[in-house]
N, CA, C and O atoms as CSV, one atom per row, in Angstrom:
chain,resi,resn,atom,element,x,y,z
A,1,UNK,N,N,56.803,80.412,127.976
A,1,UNK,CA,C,57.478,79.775,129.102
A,1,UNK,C,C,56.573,78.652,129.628
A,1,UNK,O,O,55.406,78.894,129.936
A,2,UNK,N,N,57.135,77.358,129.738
A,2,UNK,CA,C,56.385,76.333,130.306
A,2,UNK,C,C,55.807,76.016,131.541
A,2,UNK,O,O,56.423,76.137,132.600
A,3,UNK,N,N,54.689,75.628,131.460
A,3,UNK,CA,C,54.002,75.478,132.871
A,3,UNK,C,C,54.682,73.874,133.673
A,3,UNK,O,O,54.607,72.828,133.028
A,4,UNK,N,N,55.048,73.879,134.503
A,4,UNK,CA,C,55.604,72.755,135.101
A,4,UNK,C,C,54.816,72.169,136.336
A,4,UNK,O,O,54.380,72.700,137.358
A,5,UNK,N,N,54.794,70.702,135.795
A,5,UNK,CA,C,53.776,69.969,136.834
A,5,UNK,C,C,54.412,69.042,137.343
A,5,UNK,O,O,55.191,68.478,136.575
A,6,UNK,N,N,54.362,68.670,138.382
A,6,UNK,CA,C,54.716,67.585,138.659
A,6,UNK,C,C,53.821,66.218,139.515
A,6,UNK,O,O,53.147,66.393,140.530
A,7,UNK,N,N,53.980,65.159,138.964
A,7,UNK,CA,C,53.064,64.303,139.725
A,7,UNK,C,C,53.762,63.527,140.376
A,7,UNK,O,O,54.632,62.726,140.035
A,8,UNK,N,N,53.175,63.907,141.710
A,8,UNK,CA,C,54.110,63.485,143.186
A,8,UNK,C,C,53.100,62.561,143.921
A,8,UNK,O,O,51.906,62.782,143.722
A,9,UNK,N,N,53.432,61.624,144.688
A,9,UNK,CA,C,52.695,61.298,145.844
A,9,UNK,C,C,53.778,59.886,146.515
A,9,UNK,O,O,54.442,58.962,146.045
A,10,UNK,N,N,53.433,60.439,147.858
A,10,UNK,CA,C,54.558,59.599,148.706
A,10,UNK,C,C,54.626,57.777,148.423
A,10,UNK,O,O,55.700,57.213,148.211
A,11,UNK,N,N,52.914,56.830,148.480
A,11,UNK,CA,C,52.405,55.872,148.209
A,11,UNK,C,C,52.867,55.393,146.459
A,11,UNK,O,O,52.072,55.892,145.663
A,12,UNK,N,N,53.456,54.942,146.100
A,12,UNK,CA,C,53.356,53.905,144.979
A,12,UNK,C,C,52.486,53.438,144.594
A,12,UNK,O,O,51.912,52.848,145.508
A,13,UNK,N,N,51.829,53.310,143.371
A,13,UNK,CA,C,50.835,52.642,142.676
A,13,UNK,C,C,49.378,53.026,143.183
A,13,UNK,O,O,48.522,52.221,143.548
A,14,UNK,N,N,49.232,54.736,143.125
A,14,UNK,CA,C,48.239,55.369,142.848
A,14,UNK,C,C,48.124,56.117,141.592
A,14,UNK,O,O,47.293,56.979,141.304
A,15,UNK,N,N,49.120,55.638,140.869
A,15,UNK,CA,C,47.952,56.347,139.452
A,15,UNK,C,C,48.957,57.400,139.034
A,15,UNK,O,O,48.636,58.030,138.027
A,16,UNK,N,N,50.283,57.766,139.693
A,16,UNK,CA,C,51.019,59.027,138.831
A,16,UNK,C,C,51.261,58.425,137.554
A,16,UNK,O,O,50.389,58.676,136.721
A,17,UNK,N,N,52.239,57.673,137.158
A,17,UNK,CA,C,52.831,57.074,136.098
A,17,UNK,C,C,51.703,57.562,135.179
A,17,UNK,O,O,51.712,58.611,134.535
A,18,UNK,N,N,50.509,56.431,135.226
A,18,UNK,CA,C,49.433,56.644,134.468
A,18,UNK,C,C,48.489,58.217,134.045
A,18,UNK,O,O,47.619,58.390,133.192
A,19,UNK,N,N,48.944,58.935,134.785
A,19,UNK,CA,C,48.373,60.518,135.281
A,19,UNK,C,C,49.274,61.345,134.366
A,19,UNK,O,O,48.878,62.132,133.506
A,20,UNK,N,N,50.685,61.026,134.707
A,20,UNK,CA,C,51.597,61.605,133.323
A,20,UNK,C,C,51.614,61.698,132.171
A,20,UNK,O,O,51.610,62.684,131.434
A,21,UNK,N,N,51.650,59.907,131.845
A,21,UNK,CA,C,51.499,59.896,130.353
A,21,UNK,C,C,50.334,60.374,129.948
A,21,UNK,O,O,50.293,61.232,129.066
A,22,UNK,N,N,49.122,59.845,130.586
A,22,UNK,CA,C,47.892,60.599,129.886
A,22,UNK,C,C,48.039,61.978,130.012
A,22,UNK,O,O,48.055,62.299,128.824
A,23,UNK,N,N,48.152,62.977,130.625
A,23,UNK,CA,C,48.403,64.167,130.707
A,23,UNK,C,C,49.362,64.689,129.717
A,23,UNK,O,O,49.132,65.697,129.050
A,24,UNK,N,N,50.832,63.737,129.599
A,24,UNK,CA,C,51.250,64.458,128.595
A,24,UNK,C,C,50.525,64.126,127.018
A,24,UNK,O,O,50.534,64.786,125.979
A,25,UNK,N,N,50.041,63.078,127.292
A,25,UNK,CA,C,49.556,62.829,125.690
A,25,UNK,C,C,48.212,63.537,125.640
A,25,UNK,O,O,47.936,63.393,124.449
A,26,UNK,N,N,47.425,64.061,126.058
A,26,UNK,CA,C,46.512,64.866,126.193
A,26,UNK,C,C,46.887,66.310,125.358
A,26,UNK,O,O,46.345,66.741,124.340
A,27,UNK,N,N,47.956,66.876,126.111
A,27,UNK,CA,C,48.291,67.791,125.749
A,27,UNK,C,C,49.194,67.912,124.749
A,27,UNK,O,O,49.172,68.976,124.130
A,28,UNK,N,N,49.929,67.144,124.457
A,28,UNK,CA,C,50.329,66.994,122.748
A,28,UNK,C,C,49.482,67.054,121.690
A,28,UNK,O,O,49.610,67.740,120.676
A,29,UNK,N,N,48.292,66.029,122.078
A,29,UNK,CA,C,47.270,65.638,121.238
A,29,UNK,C,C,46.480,67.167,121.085
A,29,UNK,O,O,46.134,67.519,119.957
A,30,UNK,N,N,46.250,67.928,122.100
A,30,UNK,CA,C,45.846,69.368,121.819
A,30,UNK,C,C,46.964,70.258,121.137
A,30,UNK,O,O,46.657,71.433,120.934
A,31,UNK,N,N,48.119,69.868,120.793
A,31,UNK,CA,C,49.031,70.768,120.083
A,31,UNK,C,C,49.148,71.823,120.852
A,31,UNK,O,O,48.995,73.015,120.586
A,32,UNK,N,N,49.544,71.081,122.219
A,32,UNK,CA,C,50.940,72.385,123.333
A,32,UNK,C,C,52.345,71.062,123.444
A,32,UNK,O,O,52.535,69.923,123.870
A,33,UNK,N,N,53.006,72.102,122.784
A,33,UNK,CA,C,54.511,71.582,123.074
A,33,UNK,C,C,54.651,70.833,124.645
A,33,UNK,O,O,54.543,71.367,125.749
A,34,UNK,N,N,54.864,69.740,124.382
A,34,UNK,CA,C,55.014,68.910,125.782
A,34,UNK,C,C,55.821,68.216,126.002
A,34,UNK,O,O,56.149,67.415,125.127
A,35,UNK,N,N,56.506,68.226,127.302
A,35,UNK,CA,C,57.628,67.989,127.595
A,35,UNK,C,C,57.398,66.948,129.005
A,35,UNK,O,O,57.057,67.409,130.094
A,36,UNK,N,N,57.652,65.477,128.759
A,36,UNK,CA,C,57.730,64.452,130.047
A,36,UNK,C,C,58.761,63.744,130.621
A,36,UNK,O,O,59.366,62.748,130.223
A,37,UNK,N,N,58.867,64.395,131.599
A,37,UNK,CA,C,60.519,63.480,132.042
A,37,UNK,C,C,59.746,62.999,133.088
A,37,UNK,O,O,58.893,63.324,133.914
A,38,UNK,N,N,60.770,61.613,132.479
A,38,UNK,CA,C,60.609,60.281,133.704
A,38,UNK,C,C,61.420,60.294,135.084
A,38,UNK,O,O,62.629,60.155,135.268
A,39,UNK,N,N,60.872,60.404,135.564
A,39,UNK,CA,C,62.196,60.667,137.181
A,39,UNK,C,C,61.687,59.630,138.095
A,39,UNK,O,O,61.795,59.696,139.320
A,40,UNK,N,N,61.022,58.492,137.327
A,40,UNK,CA,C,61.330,57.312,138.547
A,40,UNK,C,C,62.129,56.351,137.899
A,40,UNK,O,O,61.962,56.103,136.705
A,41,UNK,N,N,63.188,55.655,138.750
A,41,UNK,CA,C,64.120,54.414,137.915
A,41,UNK,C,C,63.155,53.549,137.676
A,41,UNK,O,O,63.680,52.695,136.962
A,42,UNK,N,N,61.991,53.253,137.863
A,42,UNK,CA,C,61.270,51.679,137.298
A,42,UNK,C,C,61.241,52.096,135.747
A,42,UNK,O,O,61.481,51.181,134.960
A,43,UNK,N,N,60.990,53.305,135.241
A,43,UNK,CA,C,60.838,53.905,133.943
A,43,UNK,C,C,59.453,53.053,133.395
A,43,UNK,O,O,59.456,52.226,132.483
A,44,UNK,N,N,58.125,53.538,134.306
A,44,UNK,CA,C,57.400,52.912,133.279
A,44,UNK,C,C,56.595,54.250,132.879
A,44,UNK,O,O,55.371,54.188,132.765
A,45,UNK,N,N,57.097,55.134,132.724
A,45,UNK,CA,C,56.212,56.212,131.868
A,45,UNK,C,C,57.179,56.510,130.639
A,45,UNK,O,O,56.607,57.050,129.692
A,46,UNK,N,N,58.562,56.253,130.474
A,46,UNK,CA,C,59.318,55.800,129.294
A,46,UNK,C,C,58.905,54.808,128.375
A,46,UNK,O,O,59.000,54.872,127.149
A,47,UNK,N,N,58.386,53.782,129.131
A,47,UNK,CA,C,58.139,52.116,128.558
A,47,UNK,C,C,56.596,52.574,128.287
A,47,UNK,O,O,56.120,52.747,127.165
A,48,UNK,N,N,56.105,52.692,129.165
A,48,UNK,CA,C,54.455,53.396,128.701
A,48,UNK,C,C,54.238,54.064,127.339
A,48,UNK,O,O,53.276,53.824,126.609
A,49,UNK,N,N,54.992,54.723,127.132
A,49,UNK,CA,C,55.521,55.552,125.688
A,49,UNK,C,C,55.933,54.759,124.773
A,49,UNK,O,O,56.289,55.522,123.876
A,50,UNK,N,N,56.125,53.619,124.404
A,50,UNK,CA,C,56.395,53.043,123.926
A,50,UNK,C,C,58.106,53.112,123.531
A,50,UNK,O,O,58.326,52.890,122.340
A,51,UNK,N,N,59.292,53.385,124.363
A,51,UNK,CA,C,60.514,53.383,124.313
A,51,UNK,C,C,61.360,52.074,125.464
A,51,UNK,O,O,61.338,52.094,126.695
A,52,UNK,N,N,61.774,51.448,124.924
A,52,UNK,CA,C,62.572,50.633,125.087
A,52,UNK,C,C,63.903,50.799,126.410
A,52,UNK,O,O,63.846,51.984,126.738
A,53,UNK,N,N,64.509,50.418,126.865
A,53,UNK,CA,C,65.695,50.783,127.855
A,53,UNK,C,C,66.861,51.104,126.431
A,53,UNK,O,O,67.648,52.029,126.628
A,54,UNK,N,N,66.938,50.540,125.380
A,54,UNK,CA,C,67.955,50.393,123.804
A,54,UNK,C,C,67.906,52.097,123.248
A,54,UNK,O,O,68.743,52.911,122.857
A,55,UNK,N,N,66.392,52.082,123.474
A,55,UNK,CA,C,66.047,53.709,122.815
A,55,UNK,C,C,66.632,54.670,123.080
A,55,UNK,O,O,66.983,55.596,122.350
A,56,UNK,N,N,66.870,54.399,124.871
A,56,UNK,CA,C,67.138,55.823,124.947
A,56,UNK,C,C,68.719,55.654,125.922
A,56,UNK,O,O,68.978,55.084,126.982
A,57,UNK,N,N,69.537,56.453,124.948
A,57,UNK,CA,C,70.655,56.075,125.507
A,57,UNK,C,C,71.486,57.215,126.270
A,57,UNK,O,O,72.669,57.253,126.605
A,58,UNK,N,N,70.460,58.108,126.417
A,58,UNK,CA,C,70.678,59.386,127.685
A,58,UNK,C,C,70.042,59.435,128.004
A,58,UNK,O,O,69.121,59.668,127.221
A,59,UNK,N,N,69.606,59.275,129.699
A,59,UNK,CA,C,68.401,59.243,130.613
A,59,UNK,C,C,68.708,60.610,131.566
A,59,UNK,O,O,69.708,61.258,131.255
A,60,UNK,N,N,67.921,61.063,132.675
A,60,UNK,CA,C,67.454,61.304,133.287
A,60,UNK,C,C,68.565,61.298,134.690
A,60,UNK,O,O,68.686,62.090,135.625
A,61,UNK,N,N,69.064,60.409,134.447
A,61,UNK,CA,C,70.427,59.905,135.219
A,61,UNK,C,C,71.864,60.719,134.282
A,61,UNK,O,O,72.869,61.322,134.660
A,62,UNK,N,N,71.516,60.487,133.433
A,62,UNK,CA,C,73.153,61.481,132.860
A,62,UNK,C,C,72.892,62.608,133.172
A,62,UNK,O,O,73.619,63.087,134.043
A,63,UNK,N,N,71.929,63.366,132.688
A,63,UNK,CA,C,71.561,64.733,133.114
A,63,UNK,C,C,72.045,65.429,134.677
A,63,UNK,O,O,72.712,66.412,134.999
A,64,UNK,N,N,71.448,64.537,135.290
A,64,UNK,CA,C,71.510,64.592,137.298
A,64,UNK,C,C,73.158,64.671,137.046
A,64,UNK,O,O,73.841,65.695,137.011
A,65,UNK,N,N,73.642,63.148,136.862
A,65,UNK,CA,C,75.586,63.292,137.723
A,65,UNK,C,C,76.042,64.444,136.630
A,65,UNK,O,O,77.112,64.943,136.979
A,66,UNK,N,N,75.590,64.935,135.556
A,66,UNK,CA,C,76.573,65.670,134.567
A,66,UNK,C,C,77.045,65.210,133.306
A,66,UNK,O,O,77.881,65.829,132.648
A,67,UNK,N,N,76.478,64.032,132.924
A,67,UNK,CA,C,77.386,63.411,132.067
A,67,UNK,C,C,76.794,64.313,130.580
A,67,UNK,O,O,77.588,64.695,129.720
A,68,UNK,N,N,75.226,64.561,130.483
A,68,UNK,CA,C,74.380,65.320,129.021
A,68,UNK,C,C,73.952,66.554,129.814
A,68,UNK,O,O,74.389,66.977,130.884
A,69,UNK,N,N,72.810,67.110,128.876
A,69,UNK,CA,C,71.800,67.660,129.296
A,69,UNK,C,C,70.640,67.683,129.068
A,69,UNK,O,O,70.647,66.995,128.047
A,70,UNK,N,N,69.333,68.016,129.268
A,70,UNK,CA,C,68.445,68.302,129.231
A,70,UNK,C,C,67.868,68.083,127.436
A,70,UNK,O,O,67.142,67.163,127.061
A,71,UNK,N,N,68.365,69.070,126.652
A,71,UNK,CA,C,68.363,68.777,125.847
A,71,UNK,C,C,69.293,67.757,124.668
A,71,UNK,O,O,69.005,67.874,123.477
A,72,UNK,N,N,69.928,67.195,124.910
A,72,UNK,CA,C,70.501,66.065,124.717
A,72,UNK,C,C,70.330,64.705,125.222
A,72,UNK,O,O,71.001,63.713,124.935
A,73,UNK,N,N,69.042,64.829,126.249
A,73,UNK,CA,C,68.853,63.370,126.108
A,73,UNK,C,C,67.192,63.314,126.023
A,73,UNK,O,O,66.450,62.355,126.235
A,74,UNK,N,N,66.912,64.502,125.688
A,74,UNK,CA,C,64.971,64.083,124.959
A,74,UNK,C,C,65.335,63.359,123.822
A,74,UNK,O,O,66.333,63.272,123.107
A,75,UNK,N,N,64.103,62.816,123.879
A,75,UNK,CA,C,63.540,61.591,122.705
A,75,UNK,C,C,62.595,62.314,122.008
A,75,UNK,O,O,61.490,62.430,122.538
A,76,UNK,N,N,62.829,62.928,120.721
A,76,UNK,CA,C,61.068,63.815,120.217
A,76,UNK,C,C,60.370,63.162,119.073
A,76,UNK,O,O,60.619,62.373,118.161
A,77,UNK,N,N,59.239,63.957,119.617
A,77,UNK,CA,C,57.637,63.439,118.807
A,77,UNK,C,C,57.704,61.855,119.004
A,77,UNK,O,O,57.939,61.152,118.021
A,78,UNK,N,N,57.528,61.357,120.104
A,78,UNK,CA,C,56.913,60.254,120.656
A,78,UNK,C,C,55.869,60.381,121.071
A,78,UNK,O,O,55.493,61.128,121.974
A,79,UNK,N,N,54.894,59.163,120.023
A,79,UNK,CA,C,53.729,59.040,119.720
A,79,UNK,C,C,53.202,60.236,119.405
A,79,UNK,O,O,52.220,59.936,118.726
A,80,UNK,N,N,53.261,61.647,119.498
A,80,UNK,CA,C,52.834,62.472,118.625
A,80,UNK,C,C,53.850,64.035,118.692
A,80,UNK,O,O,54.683,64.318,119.553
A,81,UNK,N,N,53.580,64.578,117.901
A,81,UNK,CA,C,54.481,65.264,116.563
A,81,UNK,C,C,54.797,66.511,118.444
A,81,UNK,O,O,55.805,67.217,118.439
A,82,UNK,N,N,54.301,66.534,119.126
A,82,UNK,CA,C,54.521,67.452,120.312
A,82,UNK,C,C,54.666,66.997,121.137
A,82,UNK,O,O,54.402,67.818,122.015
A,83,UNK,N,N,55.112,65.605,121.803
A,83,UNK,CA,C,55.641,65.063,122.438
A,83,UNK,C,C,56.944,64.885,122.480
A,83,UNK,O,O,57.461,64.345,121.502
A,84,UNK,N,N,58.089,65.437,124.019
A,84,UNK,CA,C,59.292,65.235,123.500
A,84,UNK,C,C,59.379,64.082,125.382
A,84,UNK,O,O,58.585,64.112,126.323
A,85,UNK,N,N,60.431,63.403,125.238
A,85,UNK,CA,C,60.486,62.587,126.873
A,85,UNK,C,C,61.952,62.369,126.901
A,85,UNK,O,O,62.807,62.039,126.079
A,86,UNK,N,N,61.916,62.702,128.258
A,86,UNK,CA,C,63.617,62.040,128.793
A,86,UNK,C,C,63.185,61.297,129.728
A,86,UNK,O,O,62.651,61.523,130.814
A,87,UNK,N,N,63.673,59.788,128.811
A,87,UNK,CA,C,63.437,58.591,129.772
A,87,UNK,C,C,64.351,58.497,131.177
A,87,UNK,O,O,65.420,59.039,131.460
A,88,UNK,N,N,63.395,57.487,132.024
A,88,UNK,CA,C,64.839,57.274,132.833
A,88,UNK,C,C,64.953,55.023,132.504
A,88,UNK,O,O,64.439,54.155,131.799
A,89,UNK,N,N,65.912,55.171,133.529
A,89,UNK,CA,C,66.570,53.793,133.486
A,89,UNK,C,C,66.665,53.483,134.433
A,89,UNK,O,O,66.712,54.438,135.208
A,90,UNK,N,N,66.760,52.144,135.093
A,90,UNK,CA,C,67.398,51.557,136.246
A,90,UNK,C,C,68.516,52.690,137.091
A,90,UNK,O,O,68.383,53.250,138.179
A,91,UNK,N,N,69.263,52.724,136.419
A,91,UNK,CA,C,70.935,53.309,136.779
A,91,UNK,C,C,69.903,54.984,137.193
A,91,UNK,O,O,70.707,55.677,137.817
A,92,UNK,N,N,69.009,55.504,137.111
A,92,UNK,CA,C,68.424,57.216,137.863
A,92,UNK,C,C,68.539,56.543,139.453
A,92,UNK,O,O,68.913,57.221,140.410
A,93,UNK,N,N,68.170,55.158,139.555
A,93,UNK,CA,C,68.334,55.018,141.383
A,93,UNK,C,C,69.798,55.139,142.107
A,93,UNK,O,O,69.878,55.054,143.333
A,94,UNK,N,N,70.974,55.345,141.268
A,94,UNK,CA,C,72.030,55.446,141.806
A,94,UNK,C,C,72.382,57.100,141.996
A,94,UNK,O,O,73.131,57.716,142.755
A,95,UNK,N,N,71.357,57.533,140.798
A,95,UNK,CA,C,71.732,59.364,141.122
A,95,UNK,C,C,71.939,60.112,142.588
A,95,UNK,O,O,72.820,60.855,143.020
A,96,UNK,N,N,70.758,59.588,143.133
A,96,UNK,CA,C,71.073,60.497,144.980
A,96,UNK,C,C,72.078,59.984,145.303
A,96,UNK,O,O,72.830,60.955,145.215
A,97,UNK,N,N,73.075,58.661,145.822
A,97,UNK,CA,C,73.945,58.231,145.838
A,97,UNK,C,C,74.883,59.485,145.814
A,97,UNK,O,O,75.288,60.137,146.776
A,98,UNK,N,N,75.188,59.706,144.151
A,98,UNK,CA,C,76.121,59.909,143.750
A,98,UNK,C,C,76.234,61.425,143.595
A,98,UNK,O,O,77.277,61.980,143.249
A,99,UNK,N,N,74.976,62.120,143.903
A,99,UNK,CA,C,74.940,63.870,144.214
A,99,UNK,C,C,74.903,63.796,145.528
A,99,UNK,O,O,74.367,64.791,146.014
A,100,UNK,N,N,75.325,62.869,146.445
A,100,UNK,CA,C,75.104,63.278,148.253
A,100,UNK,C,C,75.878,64.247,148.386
A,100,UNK,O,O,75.343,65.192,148.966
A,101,UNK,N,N,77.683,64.523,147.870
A,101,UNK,CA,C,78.509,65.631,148.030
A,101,UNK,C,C,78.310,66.707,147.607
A,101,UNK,O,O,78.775,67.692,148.182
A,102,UNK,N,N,77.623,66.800,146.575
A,102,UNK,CA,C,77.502,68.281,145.618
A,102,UNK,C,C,76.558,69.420,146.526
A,102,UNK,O,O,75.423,69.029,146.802
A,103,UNK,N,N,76.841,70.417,146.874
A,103,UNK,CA,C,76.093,71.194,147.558
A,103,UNK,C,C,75.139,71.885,146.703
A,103,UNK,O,O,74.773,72.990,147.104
A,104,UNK,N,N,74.770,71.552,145.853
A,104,UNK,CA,C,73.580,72.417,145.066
A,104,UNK,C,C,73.067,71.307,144.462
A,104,UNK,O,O,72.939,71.347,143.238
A,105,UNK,N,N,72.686,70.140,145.167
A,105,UNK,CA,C,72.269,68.955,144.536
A,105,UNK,C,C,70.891,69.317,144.323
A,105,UNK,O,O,70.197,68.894,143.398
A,106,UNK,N,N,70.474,70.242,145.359
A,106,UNK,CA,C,68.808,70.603,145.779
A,106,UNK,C,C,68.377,71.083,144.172
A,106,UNK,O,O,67.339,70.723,143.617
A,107,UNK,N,N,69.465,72.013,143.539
A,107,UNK,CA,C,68.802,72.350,142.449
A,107,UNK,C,C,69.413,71.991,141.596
A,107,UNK,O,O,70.042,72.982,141.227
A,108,UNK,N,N,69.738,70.945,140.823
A,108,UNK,CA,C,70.159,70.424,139.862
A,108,UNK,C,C,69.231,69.990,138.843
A,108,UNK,O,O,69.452,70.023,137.633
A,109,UNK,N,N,68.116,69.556,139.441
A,109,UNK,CA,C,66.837,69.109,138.029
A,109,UNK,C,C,66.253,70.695,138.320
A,109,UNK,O,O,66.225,70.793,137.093
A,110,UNK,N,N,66.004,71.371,138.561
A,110,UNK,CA,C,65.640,72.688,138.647
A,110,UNK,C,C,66.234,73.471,137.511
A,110,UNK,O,O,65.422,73.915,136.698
A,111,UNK,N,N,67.722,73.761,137.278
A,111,UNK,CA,C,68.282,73.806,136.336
A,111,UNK,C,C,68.170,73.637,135.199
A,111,UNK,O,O,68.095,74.506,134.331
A,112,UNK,N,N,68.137,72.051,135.026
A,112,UNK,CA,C,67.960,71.089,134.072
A,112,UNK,C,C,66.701,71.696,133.698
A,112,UNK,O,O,66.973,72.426,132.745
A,113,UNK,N,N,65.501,71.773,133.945
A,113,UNK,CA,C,64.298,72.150,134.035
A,113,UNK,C,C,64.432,73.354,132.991
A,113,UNK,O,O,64.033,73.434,131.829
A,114,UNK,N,N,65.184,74.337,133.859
A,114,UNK,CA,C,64.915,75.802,133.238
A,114,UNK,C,C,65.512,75.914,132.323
A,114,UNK,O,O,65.205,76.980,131.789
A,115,UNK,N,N,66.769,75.030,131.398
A,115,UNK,CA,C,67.106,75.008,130.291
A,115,UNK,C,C,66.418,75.008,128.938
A,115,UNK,O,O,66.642,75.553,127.858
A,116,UNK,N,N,65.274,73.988,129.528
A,116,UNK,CA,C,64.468,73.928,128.187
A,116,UNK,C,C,62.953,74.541,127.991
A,116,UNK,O,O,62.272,74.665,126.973
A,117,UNK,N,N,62.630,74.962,129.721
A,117,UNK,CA,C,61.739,75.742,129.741
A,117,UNK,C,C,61.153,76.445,128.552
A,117,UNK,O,O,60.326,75.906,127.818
A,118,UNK,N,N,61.651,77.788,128.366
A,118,UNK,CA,C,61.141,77.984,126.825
A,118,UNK,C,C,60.916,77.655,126.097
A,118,UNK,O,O,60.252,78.414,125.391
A,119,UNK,N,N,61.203,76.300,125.546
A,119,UNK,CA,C,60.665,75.432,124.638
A,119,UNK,C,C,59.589,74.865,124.525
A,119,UNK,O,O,59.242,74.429,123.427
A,120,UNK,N,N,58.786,74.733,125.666
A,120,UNK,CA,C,57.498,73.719,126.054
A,120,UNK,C,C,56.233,75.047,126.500
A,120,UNK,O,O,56.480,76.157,126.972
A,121,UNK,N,N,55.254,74.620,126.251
A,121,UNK,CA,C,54.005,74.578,126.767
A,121,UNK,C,C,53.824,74.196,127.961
A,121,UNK,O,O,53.300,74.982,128.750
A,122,UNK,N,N,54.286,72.657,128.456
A,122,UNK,CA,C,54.356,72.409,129.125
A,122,UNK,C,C,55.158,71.392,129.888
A,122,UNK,O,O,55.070,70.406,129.156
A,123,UNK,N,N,55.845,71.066,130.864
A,123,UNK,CA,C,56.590,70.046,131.709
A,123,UNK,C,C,55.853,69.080,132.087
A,123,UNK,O,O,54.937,69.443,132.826
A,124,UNK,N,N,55.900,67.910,131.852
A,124,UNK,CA,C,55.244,66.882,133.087
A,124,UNK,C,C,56.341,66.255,133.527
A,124,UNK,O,O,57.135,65.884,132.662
A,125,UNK,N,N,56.682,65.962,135.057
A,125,UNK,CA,C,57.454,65.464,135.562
A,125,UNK,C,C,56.887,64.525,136.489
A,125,UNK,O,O,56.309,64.903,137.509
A,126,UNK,N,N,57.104,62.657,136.011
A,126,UNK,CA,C,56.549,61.542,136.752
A,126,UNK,C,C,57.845,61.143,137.914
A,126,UNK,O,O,59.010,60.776,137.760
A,127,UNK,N,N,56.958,61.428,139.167
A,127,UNK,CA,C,58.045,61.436,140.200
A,127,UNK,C,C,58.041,59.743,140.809
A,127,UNK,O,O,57.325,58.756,140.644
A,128,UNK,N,N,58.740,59.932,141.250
A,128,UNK,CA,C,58.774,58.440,142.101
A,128,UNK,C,C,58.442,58.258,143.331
A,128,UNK,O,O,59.202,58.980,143.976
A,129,UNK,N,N,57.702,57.677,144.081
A,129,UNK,CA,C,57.235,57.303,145.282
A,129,UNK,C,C,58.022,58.116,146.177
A,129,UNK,O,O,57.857,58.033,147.394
């Protein structure tokens, strides 16, 4: 069962983005199943990874309104053979928007989360400001 991290901090441009990817590539590179979702719309821990906005054509944002899931929109073995990432895109900043009605909006990446749980070693989750 995967250990889940998340790198949070209220301030912008202290170092999560950068804290993620190295963290998740750290731990790939040690051969633990690793798992990084992007959960800020600038997507630069997607682009950091070397994936494109073209690449990935289920984000982080389909997952949230319902459209995939969890496992249907990882990208695997990026940059190494235990690396899997669900990018995000521009369009993740319209997600709160568009879960304001849903009353279990609180746990919807929670969910999402525990779907693939078993699969990973570990979660990194790059949050957004």
């Amino acid at each position: 069962m995967a250990r889940i991290i998340a790198i949070a901090n209220q301030k912008g441009g202290v170092g999560k983005t950068t804290t993620a990817v190295n963290l998740a590539a750290s731990l790939a590179a040690a051969e633990q199943r690793t798992l990084l979702i992007d959960a800020d719309p600038q997507g630069n821990a997607t682009s950091g990874l070397g994936l494109q906005k073209e690449q990935v054509p289920l984000s982080l944002y389909d997952v949230l309104v319902g459209n995939s899931d969890l496992r249907s929109s990882r990208q695997t073995h990026v940059q190494f053979e235990k690396l899997d990432v669900v990018g995000a895109t521009p369009d993740l900043a319209a997600a709160e928007v568009e879960l304001v009605d849903r009353s279990d909006r609180d746990h919807v990446m929670r969910e999402a989360v525990e779907s693939l749980r078993p699969d990973y070693e570990f979660v990194i989750i790059d949050c957004p400001p």
